[in-house]
N, C-alpha and C positions, 0 to 999 in steps of 0.2 A: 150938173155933173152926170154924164149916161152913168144908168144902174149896170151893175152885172150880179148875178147870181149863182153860186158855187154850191153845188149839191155833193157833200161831203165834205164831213171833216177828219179824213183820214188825212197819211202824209200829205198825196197828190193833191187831194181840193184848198188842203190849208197851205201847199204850198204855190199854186195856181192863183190861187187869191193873193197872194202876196202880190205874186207877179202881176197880174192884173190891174192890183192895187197901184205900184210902183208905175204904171203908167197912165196914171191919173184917173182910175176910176171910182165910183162908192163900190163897194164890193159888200155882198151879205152872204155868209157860207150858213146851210141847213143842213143838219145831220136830226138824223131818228133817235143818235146814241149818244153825243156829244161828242169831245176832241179827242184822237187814237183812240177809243173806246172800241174799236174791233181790231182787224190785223196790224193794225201799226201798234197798237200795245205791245203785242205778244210775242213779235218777229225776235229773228235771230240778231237783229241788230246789222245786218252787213251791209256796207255797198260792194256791192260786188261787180264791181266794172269789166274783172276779167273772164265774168259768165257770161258769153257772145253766143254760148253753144244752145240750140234751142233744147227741149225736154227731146222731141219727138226726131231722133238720131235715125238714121237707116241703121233697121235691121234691128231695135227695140221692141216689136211689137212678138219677137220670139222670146224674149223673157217674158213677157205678161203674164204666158198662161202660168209660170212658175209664181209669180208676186202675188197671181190672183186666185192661189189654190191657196193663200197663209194668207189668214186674215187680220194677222199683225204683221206683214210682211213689208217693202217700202211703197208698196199699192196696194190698195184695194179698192173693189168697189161693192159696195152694200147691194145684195141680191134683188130687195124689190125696188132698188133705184136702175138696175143693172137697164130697162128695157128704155130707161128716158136716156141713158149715157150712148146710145149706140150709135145716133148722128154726129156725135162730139168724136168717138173713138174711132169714126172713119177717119174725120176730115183730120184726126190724131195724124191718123196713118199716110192720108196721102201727103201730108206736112213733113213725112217721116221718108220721103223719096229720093234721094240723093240730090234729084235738080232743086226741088223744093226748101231741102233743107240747106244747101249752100247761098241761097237767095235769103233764104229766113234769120244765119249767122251773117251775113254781110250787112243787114237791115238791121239785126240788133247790136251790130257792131257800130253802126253810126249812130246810132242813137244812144248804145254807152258813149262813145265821143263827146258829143253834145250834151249828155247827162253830167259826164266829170268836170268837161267846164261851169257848166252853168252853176253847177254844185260847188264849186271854188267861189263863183259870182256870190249866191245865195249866203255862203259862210263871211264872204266880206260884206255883204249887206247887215245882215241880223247879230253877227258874233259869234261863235260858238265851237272855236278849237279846243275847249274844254268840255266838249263832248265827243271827243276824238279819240278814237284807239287806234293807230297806225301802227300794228304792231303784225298782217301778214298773216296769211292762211295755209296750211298744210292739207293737201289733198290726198290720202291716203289710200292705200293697196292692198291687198293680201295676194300676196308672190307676185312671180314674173309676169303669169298670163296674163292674170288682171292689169298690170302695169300695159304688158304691151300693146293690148287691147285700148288702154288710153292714148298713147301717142296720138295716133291722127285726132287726136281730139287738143292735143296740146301743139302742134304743128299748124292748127287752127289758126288759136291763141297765138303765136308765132307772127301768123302770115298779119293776123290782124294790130298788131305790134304789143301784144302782152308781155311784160318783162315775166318771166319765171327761175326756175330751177329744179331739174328732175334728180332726186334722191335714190340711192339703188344698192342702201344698206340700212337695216337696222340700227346701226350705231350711229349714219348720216342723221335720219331722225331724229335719234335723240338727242345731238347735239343742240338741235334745237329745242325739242320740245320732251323732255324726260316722262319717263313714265308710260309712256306707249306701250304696250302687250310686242313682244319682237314677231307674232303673227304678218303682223303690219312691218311689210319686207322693203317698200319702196311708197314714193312718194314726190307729189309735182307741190315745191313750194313758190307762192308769189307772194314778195315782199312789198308791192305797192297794194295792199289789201287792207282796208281799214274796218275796221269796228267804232258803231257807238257805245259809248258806255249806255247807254241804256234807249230806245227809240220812242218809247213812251214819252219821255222828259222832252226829247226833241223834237217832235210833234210841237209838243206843248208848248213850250220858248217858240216854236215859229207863229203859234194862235197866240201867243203875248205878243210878240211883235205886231202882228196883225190887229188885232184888238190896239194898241197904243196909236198905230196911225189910223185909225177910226173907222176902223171896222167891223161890224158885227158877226155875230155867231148867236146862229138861233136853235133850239131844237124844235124838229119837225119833221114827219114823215111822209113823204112826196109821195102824192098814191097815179100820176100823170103828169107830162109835160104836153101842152097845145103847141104846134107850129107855129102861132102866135108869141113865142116865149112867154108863154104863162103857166103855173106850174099850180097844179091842184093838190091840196095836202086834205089828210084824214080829216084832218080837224081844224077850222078856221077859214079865213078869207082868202080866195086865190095872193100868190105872188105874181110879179109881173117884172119886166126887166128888159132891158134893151138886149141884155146878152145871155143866157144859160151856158152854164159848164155841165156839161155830168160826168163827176166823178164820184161817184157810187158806190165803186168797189164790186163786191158780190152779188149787189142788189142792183147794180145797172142794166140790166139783161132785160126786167121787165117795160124800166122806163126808155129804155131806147125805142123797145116796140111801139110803144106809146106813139111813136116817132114816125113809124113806119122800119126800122131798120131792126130785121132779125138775126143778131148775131148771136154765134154760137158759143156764148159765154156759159163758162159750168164752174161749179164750186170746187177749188180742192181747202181740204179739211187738217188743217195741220195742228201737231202736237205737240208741248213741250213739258218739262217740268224744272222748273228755278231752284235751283237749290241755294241754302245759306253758303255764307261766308266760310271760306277755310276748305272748300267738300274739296279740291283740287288745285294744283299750283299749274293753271292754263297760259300760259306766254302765248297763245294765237289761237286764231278756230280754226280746231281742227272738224276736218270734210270726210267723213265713213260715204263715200259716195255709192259703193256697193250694196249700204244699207239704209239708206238715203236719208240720215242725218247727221245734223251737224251737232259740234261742243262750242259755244262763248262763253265771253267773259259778259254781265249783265250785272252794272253797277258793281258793289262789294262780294255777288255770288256769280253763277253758273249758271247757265240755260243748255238743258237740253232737248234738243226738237228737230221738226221734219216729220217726212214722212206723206202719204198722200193717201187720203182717203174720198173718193169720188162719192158722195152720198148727201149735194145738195145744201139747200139752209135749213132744213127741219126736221132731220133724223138727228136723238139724239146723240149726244156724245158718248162715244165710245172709250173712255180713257183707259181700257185697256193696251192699247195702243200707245199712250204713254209709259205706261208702265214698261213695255217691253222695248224702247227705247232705253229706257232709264238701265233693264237689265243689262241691255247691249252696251252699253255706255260702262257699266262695271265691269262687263269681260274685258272690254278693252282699253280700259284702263285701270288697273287693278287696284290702286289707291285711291281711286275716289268715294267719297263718303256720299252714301246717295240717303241720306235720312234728312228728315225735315222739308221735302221739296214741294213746292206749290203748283199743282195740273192743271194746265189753259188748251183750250182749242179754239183758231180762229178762221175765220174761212178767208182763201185767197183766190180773186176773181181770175180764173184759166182759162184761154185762147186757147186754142187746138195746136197753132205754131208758134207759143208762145210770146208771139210780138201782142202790145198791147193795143186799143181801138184810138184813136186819136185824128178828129179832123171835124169838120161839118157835118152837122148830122142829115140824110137825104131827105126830110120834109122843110127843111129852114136850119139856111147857112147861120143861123141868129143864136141855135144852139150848136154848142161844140161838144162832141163826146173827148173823154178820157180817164180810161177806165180799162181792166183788164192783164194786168203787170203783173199778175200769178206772183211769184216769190220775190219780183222783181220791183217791186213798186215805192220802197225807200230810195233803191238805189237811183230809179229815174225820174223820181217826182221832180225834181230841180230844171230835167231838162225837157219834160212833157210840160211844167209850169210857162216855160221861155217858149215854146213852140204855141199854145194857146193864148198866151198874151197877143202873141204876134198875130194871130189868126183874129182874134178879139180887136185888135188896132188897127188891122188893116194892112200890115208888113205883108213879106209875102216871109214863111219861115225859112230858117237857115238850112234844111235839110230836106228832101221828097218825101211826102208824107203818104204818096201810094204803097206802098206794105204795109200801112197802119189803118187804112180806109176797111168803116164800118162793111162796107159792099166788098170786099174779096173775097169771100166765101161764097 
C-alpha cells in the first residue's frame, strides 16, 4: 500500500489525510503539538463560505497608518518585527490593486465553491451535523458611511452568488439579534452562515475517524523535507513516504524552503477570550468588521476574538489585546457579562493575497504544499483535502490551481 505523509495536525492535514486515506492509501499525519493544538483550537468557529473578499482591498493600505499608530487597534505590528514584515506588506499592497484584487476574489471564490461541497461530502463521510450551528451572521456598521463604504464589497458577494440581506435600521437588527448598542445603525445579514459548536471537538472526531480506519498520528517536529520525500525530524529516524503533504500551518514557510520554494508566508497572531455560560443571549456571530472582531457562540459559552497582530512565532503574547477586544465587546453590547473568561492567542499562517499555497512543491511533484488559509483554513480544509488527494492519485483536480501555486510571488 504507497505511504503518504501528512505534516500537521491541524483542520487541513487531519482533514487531507482523511482524503487521502479514502482513496486507498496508509496515511501517517506528524504534528510538533498534537491534534488542533494550535489555531484550530482557538478559531472563531466559522465556515465562512461567504468571505470571497481577500484582506488586502484597494485602497486599505490608507487606514494602516491609523491601525498601526494603536497598538491594540484591529492591526498591528510589533516594532522590532516591523523590518522583517516589509516584503510581506509590499506584496500586501500590490495584492491590494484593483486588477489584482478582482483575480484574488474570483480565485477564492472557486475555491469556496469547491470548499462547501466537498464540506457537505466530508459531513456525510464522518457524521457530524451535531456539530453544526446554522444559525447566520450579522455583519455590522456604525452609520451610513461605513455601510456605504461596504456595498461594493456586498455586490461582490452578489455577483459571486452569496445569498444575503442589508439591514438599514437599528430596530432591523435587533429583530434579529437583541441587544446591539443602537450605534450599530446598519447591517449586511447572510443566513447560509454556519458555526461549529466548538472547532476543537471537530478537528478531533475527524482524527477519531482517521485513527479507526488506521491511521496514525504521531508527535514530531519536522526540522526538513529532501526532494527525495523524506522528512528529517529533531529527534529520531528519517521518515520516508511515497507522497508528503505540508500542511504546517504557521510553520510551513521554513519547510517549504527546505524545498527550494520561498514563499512569502507570515504569522498573523490572533486573540480571544471564552467566556462561561449565560455571559450573552448570541443567536449568530456577530462581525465588528470596523474593529476587526468577531462574537460566537463556542460550546455552552462565548468567544470573543480577532484582531491581527503581525509579530511572527516567538514574541511573546501580548494579551493585552485581548483584553481590549473583550472591552469593545462590552461597549457594544451592553449586557454581556465579561467575567470569568479564559485568553488564547493562535498564530494563523497569512499570504499577502490571502489565497492559500496548494500544489506541487518546485523541487518534487512527490511533495504537495497546503498551507497558508490565514483565517480561512476550517472553512477550506474540506476542499484543499479533495484538491490534494487528487494531486496525490493522479486525477487531474476539479478547479485551476495556478492562483494557489507556491511560485506566484
Amino acid at each position: 500500500m504507497p505511504e503518504v505523509i501528512v505534516i500537521g495536525a491541524g483542520v487541513v492535514g487531519i482533514s487531507t489525510a482523511l482524503a487521502i486515506q479514502r482513496r486507498g492509501y496508509h496515511v501517517t499525519v506528524l504534528d510538533r503539538a498534537g491534534v488542533a493544538a494550535e489555531a484550530s483550537a482557538g478559531n472563531a468557529g466559522a465556515l465562512a463560505f461567504a468571505d470571497i473578499e481577500p484582506l488586502a482591498t484597494p485602497g486599505i493600505l490608507r487606514q494602516a497608518p491609523k491601525w498601526l499608530l494603536d497598538p491594540l487597534g484591529p492591526l498591528s505590528v510589533s516594532p522590532g518585527y516591523a523590518p522583517r514584515l516589509a516584503p510581506w506588506l509590499w506584496r500586501f499592497w500590490r495584492a491590494s490593486r484593483p486588477a489584482r484584487h478582482r483575480a484574488g476574489t474570483a480565485a477564492q471564490a472557486v475555491l469556496m465553491g469547491l470548499s462547501r461541497a466537498a464540506f457537505e461530502r466530508q459531513v456525510a463521510d464522518v457524521g457530524g451535523q451535531g456539530f453544526l450551528r446554522p444559525e447566520g451572521q450579522l455583519q455590522l456598521y456604525e452609520g451610513a458611511r461605513q455601510f456605504r463604504a461596504s456595498l461594493p464589497g456586498w455586490e461582490l458577494r452578489r455577483t459571486h452568488g452569496v445569498v444575503f440581506r442589508l439591514l438599514e435600521s437599528p430596530e432591523e437588527i435587533a429583530a434579529l439579534q437583541p441587544g446591539i448598542h443602537p450605534r450599530f445603525t446598519h447591517a449586511g445579514f447572510t443566513p447560509g452562515w454556519i458555526n461549529f459548536t466548538d472547532p476543537k471537538l471537530w478537528v478531533e472526531h475527524l482524527a477519531l475517524r482517521f485513527t479507526e480506519r488506521g491511521g496514525r498520528i504521531e508527535r514530531a517536529k519536522v526540522a526538513s523535507i529532501t526532494p527525495a520525500a523524506r522528512i528529517m525530524v529533531e529527534a529520531g529516524a528519517p521518515y520516508a513516504a511515497d507522497h508528503v503533504v505540508l500542511a504546517g500551518g504557521a510553520w510551513s514557510r521554513g519547510l517549504a524552503a527546505s524545498l527550494g520554494d520561498s514563499v512569502p508566508l507570515e504569522t498573523e497572531r490572533g486573540y480571544n477570550t471564552t467566556l462561561p455560560a449565560g455571559a450573552f443571549d448570541l443567536r449568530m456571530q456577530l462581525t465588528f468588521g470596523g474593529h476587526g472582531f468577531v462574537v460566537t457562540r463556542i460550546g455552552d459559552g462565548l468567544r470573543v476574538g480577532g484582531a491581527v497582530e503581525l509579530a511572527g512565532l516567538k514574541y511573546p503574547p501580548n494579551y493585552a489585546r485581548a483584553d481590549a477586544l473583550l472591552k469593545k465587546a462590552k461597549a457594544f453590547l451592553p449586557r454581556l457579562n465579561t467575567e470569568g473568561g479564559a485568553r488564547w492567542m493562535g498564530f494563523r499562517p497569512s499570504m499577502p493575497d490571502s489565497l492559500p499555497v496548494i500544489g506541487p512543491a518546485r523541487a518534487d511533484a512527490r511533495v504537495i504544499h497546503a498551507f497558508g488559509h490565514g483565517h480561512l483554513g476550517l472553512t477550506q480544509a474540506a476542499g484543499t483535502a479533495e484538491i490534494v488527494a487528487d494531486l496525490v492519485s493522479g486525477r487531474a483536480p476539479t478547479i485551476d490551481l495556478s492562483p494557489y501555486r507556491a511560485t506566484r510571488f
